[in-house]
PyMOL Python script that loads the backbone (N, CA, C, O; Angstrom):
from pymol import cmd

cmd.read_pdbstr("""\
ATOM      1  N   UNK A   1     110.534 105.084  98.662  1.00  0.00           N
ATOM      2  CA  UNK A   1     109.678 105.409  97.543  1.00  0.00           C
ATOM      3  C   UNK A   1     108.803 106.612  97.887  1.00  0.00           C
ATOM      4  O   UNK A   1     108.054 106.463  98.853  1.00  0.00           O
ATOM      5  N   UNK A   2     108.784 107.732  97.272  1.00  0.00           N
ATOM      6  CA  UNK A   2     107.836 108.758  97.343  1.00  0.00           C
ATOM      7  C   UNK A   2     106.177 108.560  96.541  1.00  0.00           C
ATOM      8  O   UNK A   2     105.813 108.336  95.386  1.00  0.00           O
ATOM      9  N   UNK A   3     105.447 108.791  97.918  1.00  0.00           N
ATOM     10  CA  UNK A   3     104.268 108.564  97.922  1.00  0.00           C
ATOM     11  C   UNK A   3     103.614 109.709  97.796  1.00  0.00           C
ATOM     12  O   UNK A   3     104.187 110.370  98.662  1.00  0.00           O
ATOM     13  N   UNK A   4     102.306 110.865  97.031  1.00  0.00           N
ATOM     14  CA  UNK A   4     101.397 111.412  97.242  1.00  0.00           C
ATOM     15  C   UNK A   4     100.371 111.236  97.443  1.00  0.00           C
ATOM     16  O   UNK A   4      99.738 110.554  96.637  1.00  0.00           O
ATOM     17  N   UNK A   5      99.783 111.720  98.504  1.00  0.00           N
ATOM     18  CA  UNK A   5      98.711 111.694  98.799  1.00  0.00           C
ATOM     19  C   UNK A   5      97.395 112.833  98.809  1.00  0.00           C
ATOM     20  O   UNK A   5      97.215 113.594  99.759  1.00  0.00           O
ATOM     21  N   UNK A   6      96.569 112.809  97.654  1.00  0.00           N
ATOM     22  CA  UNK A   6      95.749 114.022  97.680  1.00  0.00           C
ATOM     23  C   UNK A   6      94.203 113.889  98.006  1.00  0.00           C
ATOM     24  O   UNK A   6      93.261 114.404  97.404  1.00  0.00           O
ATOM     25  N   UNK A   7      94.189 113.038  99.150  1.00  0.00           N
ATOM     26  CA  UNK A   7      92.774 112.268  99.699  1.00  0.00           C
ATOM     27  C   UNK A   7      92.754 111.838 100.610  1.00  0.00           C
ATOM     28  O   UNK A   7      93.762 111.730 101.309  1.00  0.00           O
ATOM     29  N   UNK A   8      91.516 111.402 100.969  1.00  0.00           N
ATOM     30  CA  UNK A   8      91.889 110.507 102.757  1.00  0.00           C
ATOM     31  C   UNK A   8      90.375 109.911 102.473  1.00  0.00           C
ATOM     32  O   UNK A   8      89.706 110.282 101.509  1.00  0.00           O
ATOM     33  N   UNK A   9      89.925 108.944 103.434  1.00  0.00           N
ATOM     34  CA  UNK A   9      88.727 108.206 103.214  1.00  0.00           C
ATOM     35  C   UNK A   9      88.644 107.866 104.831  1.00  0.00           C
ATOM     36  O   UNK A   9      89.578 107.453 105.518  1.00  0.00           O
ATOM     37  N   UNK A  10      86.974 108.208 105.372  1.00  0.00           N
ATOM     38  CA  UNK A  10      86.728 107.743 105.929  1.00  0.00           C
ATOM     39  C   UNK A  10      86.038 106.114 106.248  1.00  0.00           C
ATOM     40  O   UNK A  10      84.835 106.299 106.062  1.00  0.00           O
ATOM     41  N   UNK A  11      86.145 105.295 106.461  1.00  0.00           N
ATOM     42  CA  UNK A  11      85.686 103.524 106.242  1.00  0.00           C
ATOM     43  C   UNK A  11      84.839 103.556 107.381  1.00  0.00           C
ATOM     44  O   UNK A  11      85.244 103.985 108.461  1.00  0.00           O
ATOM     45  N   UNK A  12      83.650 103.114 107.199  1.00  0.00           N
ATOM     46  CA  UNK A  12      82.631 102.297 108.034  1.00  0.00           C
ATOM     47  C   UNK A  12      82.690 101.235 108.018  1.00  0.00           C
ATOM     48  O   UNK A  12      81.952 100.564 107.297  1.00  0.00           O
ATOM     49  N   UNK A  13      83.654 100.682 108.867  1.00  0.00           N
ATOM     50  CA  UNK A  13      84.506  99.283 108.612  1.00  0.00           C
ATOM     51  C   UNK A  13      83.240  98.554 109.311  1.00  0.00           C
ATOM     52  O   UNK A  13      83.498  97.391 109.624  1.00  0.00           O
ATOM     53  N   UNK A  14      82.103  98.926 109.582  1.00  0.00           N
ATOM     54  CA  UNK A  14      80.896  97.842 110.392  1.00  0.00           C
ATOM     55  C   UNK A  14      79.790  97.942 109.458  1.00  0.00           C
ATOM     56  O   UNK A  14      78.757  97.305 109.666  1.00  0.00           O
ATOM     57  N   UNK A  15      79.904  98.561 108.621  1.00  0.00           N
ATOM     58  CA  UNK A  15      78.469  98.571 107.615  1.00  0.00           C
ATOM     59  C   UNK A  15      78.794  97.852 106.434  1.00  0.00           C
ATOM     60  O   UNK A  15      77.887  97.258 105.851  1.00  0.00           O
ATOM     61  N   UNK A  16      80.502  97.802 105.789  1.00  0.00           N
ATOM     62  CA  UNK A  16      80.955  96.294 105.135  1.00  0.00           C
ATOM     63  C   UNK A  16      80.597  95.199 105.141  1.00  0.00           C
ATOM     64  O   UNK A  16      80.737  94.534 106.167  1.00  0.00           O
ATOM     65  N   UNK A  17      79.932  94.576 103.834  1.00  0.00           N
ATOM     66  CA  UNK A  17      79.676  93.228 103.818  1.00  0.00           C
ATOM     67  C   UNK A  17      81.102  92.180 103.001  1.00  0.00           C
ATOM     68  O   UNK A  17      81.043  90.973 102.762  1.00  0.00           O
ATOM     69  N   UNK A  18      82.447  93.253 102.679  1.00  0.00           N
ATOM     70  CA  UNK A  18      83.292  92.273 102.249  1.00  0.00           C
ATOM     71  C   UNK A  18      82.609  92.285 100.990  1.00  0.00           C
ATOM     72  O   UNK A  18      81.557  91.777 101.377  1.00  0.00           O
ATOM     73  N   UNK A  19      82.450  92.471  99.887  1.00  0.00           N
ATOM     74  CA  UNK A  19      82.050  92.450  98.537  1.00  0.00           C
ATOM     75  C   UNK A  19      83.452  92.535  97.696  1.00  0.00           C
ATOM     76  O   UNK A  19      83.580  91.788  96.726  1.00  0.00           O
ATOM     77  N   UNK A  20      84.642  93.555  98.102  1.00  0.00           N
ATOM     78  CA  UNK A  20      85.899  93.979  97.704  1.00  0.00           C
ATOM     79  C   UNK A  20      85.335  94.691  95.903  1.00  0.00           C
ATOM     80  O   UNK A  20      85.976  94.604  94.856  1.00  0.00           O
ATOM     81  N   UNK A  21      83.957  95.351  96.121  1.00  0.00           N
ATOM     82  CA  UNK A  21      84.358  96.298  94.529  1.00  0.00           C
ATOM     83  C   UNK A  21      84.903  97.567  94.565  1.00  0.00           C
ATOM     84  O   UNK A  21      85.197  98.195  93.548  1.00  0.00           O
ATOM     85  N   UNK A  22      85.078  98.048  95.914  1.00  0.00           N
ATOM     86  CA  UNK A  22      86.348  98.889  96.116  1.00  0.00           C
ATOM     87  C   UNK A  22      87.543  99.078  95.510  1.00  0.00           C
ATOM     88  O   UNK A  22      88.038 100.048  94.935  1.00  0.00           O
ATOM     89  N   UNK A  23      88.031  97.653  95.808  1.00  0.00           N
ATOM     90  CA  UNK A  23      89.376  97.149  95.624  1.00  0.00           C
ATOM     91  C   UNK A  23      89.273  97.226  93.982  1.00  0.00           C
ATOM     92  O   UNK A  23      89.658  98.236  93.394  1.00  0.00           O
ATOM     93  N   UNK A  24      88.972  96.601  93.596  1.00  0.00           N
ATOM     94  CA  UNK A  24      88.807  96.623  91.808  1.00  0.00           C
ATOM     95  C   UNK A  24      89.110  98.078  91.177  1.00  0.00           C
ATOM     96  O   UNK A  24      89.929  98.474  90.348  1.00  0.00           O
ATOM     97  N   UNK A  25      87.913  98.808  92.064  1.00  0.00           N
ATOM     98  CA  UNK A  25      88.069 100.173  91.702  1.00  0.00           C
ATOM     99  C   UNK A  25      88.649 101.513  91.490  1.00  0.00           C
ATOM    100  O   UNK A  25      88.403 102.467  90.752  1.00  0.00           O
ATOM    101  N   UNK A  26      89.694 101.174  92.602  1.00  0.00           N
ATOM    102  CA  UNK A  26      90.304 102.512  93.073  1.00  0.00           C
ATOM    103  C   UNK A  26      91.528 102.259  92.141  1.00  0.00           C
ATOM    104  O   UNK A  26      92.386 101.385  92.269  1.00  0.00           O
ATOM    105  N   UNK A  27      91.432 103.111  91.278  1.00  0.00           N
ATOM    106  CA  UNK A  27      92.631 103.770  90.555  1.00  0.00           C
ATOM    107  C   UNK A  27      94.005 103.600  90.934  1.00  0.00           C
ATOM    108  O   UNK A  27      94.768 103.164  90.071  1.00  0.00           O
ATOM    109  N   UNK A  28      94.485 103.888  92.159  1.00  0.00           N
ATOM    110  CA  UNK A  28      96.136 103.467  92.317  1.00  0.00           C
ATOM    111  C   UNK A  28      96.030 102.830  93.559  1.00  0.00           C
ATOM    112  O   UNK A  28      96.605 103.084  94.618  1.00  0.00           O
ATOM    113  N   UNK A  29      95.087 101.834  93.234  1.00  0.00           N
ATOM    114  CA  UNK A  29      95.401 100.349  94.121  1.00  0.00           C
ATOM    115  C   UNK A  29      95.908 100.716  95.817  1.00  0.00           C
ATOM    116  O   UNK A  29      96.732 100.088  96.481  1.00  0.00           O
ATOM    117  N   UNK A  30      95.354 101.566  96.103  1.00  0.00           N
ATOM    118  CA  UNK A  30      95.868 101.721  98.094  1.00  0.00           C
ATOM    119  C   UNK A  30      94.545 101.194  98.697  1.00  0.00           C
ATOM    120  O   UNK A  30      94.508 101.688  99.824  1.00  0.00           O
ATOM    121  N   UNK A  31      93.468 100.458  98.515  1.00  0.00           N
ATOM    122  CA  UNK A  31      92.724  99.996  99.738  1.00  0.00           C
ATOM    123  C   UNK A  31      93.314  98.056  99.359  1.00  0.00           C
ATOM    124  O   UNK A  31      93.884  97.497  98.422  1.00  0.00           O
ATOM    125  N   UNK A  32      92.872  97.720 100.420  1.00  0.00           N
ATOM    126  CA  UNK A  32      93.244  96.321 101.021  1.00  0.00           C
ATOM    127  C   UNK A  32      92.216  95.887 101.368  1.00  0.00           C
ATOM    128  O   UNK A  32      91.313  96.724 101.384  1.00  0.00           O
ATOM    129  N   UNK A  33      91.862  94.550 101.768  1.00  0.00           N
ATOM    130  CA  UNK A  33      91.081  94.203 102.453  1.00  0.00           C
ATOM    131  C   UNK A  33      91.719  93.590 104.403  1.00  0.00           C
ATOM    132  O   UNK A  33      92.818  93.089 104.643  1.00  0.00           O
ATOM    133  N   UNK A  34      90.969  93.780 105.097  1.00  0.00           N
ATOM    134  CA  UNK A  34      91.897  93.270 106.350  1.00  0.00           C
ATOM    135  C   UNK A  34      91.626  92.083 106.140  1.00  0.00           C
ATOM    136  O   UNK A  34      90.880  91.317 105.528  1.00  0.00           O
ATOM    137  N   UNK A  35      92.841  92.193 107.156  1.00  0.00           N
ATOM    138  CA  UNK A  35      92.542  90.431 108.205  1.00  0.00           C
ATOM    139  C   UNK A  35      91.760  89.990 109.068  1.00  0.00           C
ATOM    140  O   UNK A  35      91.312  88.854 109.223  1.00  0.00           O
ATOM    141  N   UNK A  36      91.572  91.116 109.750  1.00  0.00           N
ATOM    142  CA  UNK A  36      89.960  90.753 110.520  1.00  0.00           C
ATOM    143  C   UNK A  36      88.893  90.916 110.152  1.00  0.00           C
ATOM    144  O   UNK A  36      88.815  91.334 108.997  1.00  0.00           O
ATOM    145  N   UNK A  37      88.045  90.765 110.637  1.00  0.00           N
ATOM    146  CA  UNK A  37      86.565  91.026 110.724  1.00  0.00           C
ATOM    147  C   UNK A  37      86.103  91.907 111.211  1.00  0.00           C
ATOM    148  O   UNK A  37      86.451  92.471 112.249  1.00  0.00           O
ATOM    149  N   UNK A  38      84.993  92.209 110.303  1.00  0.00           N
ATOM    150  CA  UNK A  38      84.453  93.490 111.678  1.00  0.00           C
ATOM    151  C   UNK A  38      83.220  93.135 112.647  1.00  0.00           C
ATOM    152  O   UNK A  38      83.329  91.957 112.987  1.00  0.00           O
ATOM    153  N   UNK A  39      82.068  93.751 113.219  1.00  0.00           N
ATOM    154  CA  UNK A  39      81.331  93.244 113.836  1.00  0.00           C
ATOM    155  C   UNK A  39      80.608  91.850 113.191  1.00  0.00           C
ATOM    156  O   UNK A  39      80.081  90.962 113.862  1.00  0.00           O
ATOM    157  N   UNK A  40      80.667  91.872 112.433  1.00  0.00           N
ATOM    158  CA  UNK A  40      79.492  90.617 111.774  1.00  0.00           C
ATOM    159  C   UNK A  40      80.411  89.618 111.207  1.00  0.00           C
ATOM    160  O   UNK A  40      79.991  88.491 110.945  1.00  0.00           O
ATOM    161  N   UNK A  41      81.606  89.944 111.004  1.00  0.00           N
ATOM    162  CA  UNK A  41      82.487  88.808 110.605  1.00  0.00           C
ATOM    163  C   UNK A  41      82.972  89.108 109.095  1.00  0.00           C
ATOM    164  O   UNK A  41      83.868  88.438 108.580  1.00  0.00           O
ATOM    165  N   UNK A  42      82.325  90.150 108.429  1.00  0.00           N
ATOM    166  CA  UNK A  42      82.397  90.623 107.012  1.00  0.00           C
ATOM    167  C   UNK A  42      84.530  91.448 107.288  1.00  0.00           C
ATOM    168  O   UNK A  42      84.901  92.241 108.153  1.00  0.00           O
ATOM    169  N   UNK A  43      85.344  90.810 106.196  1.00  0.00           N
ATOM    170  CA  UNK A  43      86.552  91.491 106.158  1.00  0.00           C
ATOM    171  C   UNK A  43      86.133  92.761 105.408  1.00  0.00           C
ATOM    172  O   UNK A  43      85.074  92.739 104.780  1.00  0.00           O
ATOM    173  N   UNK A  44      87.118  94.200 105.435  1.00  0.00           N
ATOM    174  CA  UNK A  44      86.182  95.135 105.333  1.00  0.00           C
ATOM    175  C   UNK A  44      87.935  95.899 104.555  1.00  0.00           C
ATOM    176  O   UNK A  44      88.934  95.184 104.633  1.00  0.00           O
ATOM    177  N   UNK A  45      88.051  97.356 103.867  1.00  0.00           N
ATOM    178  CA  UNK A  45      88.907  97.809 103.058  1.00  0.00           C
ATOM    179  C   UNK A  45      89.475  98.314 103.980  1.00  0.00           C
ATOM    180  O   UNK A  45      88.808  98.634 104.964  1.00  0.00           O
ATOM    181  N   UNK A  46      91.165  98.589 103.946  1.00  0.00           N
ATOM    182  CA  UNK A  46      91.665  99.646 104.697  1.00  0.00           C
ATOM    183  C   UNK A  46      92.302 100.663 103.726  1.00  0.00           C
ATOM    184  O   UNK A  46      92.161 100.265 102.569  1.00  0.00           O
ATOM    185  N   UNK A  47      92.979 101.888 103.805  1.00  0.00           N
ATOM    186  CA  UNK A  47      93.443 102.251 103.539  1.00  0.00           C
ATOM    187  C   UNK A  47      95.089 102.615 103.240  1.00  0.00           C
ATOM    188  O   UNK A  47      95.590 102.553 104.363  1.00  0.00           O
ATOM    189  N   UNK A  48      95.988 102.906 102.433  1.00  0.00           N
ATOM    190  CA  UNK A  48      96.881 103.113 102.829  1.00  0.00           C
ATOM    191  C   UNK A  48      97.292 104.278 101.838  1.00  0.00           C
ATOM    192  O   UNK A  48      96.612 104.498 100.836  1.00  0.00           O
ATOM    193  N   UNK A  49      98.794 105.265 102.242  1.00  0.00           N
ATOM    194  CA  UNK A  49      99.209 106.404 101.673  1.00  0.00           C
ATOM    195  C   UNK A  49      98.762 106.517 100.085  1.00  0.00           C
ATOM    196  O   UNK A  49      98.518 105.439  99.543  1.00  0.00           O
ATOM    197  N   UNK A  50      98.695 107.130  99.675  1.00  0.00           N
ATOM    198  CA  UNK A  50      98.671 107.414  97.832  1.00  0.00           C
ATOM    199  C   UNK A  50      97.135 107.337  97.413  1.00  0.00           C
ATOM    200  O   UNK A  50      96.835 107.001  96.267  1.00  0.00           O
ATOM    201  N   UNK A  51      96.067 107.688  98.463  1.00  0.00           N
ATOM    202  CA  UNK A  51      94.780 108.803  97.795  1.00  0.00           C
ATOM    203  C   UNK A  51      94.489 109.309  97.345  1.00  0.00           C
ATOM    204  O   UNK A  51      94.339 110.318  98.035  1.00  0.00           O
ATOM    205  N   UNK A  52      94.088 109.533  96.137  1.00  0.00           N
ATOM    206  CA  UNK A  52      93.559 110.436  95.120  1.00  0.00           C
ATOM    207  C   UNK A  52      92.297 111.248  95.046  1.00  0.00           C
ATOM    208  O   UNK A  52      92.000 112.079  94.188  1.00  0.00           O
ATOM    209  N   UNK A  53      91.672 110.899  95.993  1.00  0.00           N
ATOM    210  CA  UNK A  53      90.162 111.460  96.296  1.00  0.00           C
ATOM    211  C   UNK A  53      89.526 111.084  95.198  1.00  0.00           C
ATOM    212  O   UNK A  53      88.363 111.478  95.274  1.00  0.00           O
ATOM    213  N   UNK A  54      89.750 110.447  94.102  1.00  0.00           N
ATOM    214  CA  UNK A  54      89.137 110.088  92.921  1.00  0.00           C
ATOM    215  C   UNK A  54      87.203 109.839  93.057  1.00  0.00           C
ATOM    216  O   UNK A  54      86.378 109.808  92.144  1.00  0.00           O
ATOM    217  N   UNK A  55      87.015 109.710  94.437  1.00  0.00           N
ATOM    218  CA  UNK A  55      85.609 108.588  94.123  1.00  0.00           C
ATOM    219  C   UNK A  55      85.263 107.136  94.038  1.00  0.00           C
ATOM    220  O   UNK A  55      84.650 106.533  94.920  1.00  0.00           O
ATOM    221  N   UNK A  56      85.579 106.753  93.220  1.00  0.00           N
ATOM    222  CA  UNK A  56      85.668 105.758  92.274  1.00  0.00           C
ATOM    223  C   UNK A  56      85.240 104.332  93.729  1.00  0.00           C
ATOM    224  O   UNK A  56      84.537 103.334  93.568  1.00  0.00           O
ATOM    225  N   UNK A  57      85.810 104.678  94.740  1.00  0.00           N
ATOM    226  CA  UNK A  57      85.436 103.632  95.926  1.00  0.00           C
ATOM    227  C   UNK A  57      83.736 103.954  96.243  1.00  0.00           C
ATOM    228  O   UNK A  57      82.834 103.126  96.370  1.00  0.00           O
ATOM    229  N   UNK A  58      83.682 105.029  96.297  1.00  0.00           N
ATOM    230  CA  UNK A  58      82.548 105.423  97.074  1.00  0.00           C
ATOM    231  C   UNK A  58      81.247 105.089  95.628  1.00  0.00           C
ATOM    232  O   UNK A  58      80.085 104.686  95.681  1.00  0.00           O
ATOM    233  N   UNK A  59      81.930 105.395  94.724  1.00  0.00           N
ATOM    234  CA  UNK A  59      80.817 105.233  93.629  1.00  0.00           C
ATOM    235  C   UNK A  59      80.112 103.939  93.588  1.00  0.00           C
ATOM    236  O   UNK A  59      78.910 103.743  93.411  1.00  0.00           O
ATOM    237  N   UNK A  60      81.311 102.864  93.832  1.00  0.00           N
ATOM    238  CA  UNK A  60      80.792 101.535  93.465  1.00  0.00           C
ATOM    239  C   UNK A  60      80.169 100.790  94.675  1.00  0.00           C
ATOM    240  O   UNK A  60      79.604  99.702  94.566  1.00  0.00           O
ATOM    241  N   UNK A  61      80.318 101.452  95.806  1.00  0.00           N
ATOM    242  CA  UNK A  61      79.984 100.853  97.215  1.00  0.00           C
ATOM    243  C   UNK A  61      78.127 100.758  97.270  1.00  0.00           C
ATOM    244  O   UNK A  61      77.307 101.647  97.040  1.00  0.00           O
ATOM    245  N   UNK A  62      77.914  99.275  97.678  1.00  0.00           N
ATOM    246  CA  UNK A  62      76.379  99.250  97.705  1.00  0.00           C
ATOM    247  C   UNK A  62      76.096  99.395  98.848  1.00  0.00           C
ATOM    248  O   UNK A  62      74.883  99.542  98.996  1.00  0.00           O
ATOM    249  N   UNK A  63      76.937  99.436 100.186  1.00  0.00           N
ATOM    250  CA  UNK A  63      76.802  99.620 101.234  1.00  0.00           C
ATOM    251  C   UNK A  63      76.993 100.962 102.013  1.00  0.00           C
ATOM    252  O   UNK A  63      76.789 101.099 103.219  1.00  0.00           O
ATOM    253  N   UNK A  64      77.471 102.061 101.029  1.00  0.00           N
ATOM    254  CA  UNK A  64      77.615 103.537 101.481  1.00  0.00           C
ATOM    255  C   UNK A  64      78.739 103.259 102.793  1.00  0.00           C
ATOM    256  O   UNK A  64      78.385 103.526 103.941  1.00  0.00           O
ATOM    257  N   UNK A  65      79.817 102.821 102.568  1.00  0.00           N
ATOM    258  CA  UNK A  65      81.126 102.773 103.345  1.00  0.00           C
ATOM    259  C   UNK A  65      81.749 103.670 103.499  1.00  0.00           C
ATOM    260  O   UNK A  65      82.223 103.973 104.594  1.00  0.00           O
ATOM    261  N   UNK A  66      81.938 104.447 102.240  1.00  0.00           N
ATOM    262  CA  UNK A  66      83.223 105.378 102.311  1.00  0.00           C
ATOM    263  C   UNK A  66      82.451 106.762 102.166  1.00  0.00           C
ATOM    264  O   UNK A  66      81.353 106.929 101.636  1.00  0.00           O
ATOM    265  N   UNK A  67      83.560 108.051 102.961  1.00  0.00           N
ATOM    266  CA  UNK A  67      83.035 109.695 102.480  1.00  0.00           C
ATOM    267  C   UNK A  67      84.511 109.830 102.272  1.00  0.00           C
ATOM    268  O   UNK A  67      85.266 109.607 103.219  1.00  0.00           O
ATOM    269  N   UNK A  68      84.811 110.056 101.519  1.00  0.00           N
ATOM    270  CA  UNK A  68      85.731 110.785 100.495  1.00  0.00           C
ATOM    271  C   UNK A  68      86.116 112.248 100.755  1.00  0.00           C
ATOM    272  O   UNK A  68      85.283 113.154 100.795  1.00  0.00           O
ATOM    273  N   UNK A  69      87.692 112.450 100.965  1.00  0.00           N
ATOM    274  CA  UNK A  69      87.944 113.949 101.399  1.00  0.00           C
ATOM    275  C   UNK A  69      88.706 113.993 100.295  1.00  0.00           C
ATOM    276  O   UNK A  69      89.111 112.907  99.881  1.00  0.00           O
ATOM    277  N   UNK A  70      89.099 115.259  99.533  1.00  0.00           N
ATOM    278  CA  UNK A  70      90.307 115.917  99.024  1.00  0.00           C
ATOM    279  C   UNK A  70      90.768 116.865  99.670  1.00  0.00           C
ATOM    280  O   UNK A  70      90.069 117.758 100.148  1.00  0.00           O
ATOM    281  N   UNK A  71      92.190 116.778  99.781  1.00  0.00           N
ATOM    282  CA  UNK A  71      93.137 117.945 100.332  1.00  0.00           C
ATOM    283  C   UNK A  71      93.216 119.307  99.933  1.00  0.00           C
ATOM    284  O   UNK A  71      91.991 119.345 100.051  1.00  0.00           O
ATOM    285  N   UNK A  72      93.381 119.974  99.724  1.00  0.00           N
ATOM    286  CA  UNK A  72      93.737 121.684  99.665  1.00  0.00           C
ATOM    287  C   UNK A  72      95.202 121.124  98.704  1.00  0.00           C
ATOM    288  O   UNK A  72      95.242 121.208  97.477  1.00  0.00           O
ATOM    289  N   UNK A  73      96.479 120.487  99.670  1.00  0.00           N
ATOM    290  CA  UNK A  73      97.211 120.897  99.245  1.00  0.00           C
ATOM    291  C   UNK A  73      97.609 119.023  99.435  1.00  0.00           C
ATOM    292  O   UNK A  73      96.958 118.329 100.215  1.00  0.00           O
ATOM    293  N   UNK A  74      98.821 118.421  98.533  1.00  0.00           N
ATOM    294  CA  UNK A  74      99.267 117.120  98.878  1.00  0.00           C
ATOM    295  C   UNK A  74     100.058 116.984 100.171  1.00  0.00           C
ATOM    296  O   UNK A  74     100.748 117.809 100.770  1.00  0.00           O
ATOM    297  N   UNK A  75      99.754 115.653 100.445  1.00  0.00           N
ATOM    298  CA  UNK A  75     100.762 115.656 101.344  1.00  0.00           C
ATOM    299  C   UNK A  75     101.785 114.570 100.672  1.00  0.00           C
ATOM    300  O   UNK A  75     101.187 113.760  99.963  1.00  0.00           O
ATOM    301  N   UNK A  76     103.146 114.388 100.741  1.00  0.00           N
ATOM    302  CA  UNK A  76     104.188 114.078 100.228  1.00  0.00           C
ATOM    303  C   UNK A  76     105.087 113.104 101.351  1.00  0.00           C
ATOM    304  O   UNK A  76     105.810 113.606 102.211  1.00  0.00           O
ATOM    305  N   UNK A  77     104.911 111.734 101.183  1.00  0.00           N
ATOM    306  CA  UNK A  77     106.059 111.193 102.077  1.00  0.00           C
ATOM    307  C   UNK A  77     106.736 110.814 101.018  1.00  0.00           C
ATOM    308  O   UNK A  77     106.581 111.050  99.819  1.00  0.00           O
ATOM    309  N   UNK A  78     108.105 109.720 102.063  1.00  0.00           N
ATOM    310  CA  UNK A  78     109.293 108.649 101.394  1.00  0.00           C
ATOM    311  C   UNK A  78     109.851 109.424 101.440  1.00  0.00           C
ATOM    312  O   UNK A  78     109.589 110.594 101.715  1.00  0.00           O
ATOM    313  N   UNK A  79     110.994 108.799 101.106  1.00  0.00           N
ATOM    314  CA  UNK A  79     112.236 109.171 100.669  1.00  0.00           C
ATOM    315  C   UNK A  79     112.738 110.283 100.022  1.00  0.00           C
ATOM    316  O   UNK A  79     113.873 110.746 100.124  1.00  0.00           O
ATOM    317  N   UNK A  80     111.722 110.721  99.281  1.00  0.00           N
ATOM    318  CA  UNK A  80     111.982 112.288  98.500  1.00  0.00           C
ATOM    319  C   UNK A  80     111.177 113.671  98.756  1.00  0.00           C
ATOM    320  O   UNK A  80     111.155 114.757  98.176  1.00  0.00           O
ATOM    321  N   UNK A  81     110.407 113.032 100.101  1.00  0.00           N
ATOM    322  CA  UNK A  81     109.735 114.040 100.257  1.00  0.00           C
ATOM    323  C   UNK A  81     110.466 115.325 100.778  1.00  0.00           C
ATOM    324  O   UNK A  81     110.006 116.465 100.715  1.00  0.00           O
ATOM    325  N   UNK A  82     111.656 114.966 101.293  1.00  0.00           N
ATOM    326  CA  UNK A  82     112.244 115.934 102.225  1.00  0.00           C
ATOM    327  C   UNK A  82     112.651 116.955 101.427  1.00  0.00           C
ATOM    328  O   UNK A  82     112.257 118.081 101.729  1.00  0.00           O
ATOM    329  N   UNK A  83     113.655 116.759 100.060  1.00  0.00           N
ATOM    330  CA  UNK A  83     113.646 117.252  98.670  1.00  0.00           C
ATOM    331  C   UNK A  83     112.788 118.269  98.300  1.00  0.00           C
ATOM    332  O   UNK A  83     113.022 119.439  97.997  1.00  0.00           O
ATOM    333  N   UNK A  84     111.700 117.608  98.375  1.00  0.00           N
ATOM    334  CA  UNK A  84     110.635 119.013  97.490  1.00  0.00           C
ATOM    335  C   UNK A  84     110.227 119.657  98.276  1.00  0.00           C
ATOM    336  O   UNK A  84     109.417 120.463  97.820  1.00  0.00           O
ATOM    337  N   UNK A  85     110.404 119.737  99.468  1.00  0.00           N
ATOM    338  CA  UNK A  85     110.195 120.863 100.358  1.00  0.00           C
ATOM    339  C   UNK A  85     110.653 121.810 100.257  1.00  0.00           C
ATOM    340  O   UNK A  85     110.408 122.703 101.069  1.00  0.00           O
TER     341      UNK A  85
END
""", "prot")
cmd.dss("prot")
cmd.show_as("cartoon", "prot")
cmd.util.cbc("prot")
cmd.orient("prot")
């Protein structure tokens, strides 16, 4: 499956209290919550391919978790990425 990615997120996976309004939030559904814990025991968001830099995580965060990058240019995996090169 071809994935774009036009974002990246940094996570302060120790300042997470586990609330998950992240998760609700983000537009094409790529954060998760883990399986572990982080220092305090709070499960905390991860990330995965298909970032949009949208915001939309960082907006709703009461804990100031996320800084939000956008790319210059996408980056393109899967299966079809090789294609549009």
């Amino acid at each position: 499956m071809r994935q774009v990615t036009r974002g990246t997120l940094v996570i302060d996976a120790d300042r997470c209290k586990g609330c998950e309004l992240c998760i609700v939030a983000c537009p094409p559904r790529v954060l998760t919550m883990s399986r572990a814990g982080n220092a305090t025991g709070y499960l905390y968001p991860e990330l995965a391919p298909g970032c949009t830099g949208c915001t939309a995580c960082q907006q709703v965060c009461p804990d100031f978790v996320f800084e939000v990058y956008k790319y210059h240019e996408p980056i393109v995996s899967g299966s079809d990425a090789e294609r549009m090169q």
